[in-house]
C-alpha positions as CSV (number, residue, x, y, z in Angstrom):
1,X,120.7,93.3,117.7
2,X,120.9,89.8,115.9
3,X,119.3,86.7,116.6
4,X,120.3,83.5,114.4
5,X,118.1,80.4,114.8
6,X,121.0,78.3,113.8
7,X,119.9,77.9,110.4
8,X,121.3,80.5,108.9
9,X,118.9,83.3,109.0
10,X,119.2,86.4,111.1
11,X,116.6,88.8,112.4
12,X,117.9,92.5,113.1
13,X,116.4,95.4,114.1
14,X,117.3,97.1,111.1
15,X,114.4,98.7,109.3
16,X,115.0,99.0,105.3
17,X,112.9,101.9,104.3
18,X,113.3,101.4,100.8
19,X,117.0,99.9,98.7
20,X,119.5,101.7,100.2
21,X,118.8,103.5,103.2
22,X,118.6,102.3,106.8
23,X,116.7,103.2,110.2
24,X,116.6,102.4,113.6
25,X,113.7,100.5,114.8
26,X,111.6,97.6,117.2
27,X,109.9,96.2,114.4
28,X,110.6,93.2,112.7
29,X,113.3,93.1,110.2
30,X,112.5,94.1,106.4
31,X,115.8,92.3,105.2
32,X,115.2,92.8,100.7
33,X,117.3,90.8,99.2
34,X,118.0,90.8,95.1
35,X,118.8,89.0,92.0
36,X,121.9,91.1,90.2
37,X,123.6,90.9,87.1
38,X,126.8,88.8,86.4
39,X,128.1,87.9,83.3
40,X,131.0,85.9,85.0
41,X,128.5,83.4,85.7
42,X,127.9,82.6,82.1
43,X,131.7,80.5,82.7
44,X,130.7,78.3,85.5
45,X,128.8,75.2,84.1
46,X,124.4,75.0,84.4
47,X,122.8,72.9,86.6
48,X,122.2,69.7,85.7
49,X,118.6,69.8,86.4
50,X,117.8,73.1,85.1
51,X,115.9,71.6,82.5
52,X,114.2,69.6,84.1
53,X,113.1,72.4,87.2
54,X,112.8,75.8,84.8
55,X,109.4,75.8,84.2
56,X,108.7,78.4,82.0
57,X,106.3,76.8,79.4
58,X,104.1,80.6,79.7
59,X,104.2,83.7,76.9
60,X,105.0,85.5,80.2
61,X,107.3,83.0,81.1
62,X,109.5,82.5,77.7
63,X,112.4,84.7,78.2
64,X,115.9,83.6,77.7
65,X,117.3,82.3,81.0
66,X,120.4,85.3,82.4
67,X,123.3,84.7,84.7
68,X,122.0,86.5,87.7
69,X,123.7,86.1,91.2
70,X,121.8,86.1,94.4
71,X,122.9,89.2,97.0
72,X,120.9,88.5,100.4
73,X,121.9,90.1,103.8
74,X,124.0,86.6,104.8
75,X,126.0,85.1,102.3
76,X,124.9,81.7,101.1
77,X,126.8,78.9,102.4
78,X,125.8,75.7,100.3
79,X,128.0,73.2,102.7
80,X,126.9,74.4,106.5
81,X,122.9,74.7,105.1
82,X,123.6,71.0,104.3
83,X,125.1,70.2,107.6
84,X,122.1,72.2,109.5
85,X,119.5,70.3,107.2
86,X,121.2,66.6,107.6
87,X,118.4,64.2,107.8
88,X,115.8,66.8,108.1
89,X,112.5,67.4,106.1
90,X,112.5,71.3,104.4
91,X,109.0,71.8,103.0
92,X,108.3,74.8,100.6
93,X,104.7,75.8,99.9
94,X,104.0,78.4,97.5
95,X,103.3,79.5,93.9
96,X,105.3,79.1,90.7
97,X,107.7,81.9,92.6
98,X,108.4,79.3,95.4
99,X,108.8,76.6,92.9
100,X,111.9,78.4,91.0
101,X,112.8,79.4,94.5
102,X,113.1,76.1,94.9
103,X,115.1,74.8,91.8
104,X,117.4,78.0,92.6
105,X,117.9,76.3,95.8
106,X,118.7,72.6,94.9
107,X,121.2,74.0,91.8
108,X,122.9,76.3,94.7
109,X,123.0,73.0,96.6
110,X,124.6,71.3,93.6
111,X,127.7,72.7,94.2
112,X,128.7,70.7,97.2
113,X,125.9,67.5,97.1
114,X,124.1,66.5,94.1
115,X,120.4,65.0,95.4
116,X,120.0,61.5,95.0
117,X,116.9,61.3,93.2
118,X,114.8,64.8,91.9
119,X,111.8,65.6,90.4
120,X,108.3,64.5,91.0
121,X,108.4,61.9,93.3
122,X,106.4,58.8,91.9
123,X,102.9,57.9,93.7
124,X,102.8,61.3,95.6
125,X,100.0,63.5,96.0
126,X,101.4,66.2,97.8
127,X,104.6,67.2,96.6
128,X,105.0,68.1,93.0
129,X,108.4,68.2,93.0
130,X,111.2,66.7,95.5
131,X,115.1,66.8,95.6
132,X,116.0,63.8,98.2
133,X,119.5,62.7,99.6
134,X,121.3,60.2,100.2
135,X,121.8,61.1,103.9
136,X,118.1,61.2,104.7
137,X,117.4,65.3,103.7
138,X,114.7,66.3,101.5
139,X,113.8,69.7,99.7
140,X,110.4,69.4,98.4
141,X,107.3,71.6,97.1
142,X,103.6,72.2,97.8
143,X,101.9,73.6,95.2
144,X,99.5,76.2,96.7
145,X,98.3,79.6,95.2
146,X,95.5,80.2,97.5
147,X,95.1,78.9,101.4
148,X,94.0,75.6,100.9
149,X,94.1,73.9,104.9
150,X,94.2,70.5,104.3
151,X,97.4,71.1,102.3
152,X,98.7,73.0,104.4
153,X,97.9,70.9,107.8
154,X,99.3,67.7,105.6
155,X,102.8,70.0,104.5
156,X,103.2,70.4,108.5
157,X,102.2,67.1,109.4
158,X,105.6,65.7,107.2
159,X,107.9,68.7,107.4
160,X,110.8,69.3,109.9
161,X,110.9,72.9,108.4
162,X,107.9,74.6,106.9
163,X,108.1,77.6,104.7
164,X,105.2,79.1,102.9
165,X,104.8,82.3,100.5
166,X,101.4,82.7,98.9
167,X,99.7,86.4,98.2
168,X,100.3,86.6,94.5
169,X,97.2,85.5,93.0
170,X,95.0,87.6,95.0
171,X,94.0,91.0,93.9
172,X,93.2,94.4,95.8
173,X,89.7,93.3,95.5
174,X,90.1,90.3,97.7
175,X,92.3,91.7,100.4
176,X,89.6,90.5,102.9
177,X,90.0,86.8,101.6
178,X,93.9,87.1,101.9
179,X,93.4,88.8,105.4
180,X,91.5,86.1,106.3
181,X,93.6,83.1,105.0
182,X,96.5,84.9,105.9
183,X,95.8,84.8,109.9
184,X,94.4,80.5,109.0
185,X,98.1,80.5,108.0
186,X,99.8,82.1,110.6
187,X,98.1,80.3,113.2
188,X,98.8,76.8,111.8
189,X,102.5,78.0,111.7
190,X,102.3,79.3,114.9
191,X,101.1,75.9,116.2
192,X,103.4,74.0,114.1
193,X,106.3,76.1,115.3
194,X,105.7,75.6,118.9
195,X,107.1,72.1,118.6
196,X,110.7,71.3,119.6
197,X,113.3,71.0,116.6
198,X,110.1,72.3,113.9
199,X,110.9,75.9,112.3
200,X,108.3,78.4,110.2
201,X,109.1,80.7,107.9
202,X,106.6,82.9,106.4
203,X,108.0,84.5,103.4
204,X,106.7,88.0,101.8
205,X,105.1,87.9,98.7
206,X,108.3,89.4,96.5
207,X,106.8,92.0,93.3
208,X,106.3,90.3,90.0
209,X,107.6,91.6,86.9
210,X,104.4,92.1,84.4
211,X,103.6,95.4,82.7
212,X,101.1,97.2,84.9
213,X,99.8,100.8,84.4
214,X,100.5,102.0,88.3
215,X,103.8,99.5,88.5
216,X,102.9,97.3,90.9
217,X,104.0,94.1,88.0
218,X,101.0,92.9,89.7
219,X,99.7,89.6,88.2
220,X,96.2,90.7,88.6
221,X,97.1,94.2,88.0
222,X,99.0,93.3,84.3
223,X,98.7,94.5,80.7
224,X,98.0,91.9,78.2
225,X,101.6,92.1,77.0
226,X,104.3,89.2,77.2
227,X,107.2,91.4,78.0
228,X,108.4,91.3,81.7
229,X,109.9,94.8,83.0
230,X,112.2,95.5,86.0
231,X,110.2,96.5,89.0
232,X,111.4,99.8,90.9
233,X,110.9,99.5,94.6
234,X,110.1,102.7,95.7
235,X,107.1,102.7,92.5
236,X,106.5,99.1,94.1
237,X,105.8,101.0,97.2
238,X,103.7,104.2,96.2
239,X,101.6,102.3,93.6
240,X,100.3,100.2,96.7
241,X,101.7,97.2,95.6
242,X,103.3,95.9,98.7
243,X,100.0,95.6,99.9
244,X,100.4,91.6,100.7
245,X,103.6,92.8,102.6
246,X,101.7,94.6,105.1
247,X,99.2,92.4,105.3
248,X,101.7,89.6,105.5
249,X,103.9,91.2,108.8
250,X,101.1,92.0,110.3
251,X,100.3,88.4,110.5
252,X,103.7,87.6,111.3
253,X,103.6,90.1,114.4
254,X,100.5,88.4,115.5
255,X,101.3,85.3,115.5
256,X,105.0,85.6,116.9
């Protein structure tokens, strides 16, 4: 079956056991979506704010930038996101991952509506960055690497449509603080979703790309090298990597 909330994002009751092969299933969808190769891109002209959003100022960070296309389960549609997200508020909170989520999201954008302003908006606590339009829309960015409720109950307070990914900066060792702050989160998105017109979205925590000795590309898990190095999912899997991932849609079950 599908269900589309109208903005563009389906749930099925397709279960992705790995890249690749599908089952049957009740539980919620595991939809993986990746970032491919395509040298046609290096044709179409750069953002105009890449520059200004890439923030890769890291050893782990300084790789040359390559042209890599999205493939998701629904193809992106830059003109009817903008239409469903007229006038409305979209909040991200997250890590450095959200953040170039987010500057991925506002060059997409680009295509059909440049923002009216972008970057960090002048006099504002909260946000650290913020792509606003003309018609009223904003895409902006809470910086948040670990629970922090005050943030979080001020992101919901201000956003039409919350979306928060955090699990990356905590190890193995403190699964017990992330199952904790995990189910803080997914009540306050529970609550904050129960209001007419307001939408969650709690996001997995995606694998990194560091060099790891059980190939996790854990960031707590890396080897003090520079180099970043493609992550296989099924080694993602039996190193115990996804570990935030179950923690994560357990949490999602929970709280509906």
């Amino acid at each position: 079956g599908v269900a589309n909330d109208g903005l563009g994002v389906s749930a099925t009751l397709e279960r992705r056991t790995h890249f690749g092969r599908l089952r049957r299933s009740t539980e919620p969808v595991l939809n993986f979506s990746q970032w491919a190769l395509d040298d046609g891109l290096k044709t179409e002209p750069c953002c105009k704010y890449f520059d200004e959003l890439l923030c890769c100022n890291s050893p782990y960070n300084l790789t040359a930038p390559r042209a890599l296309r999205f493939i998701g389960g629904v193809p992106f549609d830059a003109e009817r996101l903008l239409a469903l997200l007229r006038g409305k508020r979209l909040v991200v909170v997250g890590d450095s991952i959200m953040r170039q989520t987010v500057s991925a999201l506002v060059c997409s954008l680009e295509k059909v509506k440049s923002p009216a302003t972008v970057g960090k908006p002048f006099g504002q606590k909260l946000y650290d960055f913020q792509a606003l339009y003309e018609d009223g829309t904003s895409i902006s960015r809470v910086s948040m690497t670990r629970f922090n409720a005050e943030k979080l109950s001020s992101a919901s307070d201000v956003a039409d449509i919350l979306v928060v990914s955090i699990g990356a900066w905590y190890n193995r060792v403190a699964r017990q603080h992330y199952e904790r702050d995990m189910a803080s989160v997914g009540d306050t998105l529970k609550q904050f979703g129960a209001t007419p017109s307001k939408h969650a979205f709690l996001i997995d925590t995606v694998p990194q790309h560091f060099q790891t000795k059980r190939g996790s590309g854990a960031f707590g898990e890396r080897i003090e090298s520079p180099t970043c190095v493609p992550v296989d999912p099924m080694t993602y899997v039996s190193s115990g990597g996804n570990w935030h991932s179950k923690v994560m849609r357990k949490v999602a079950t929970d709280s509906g």
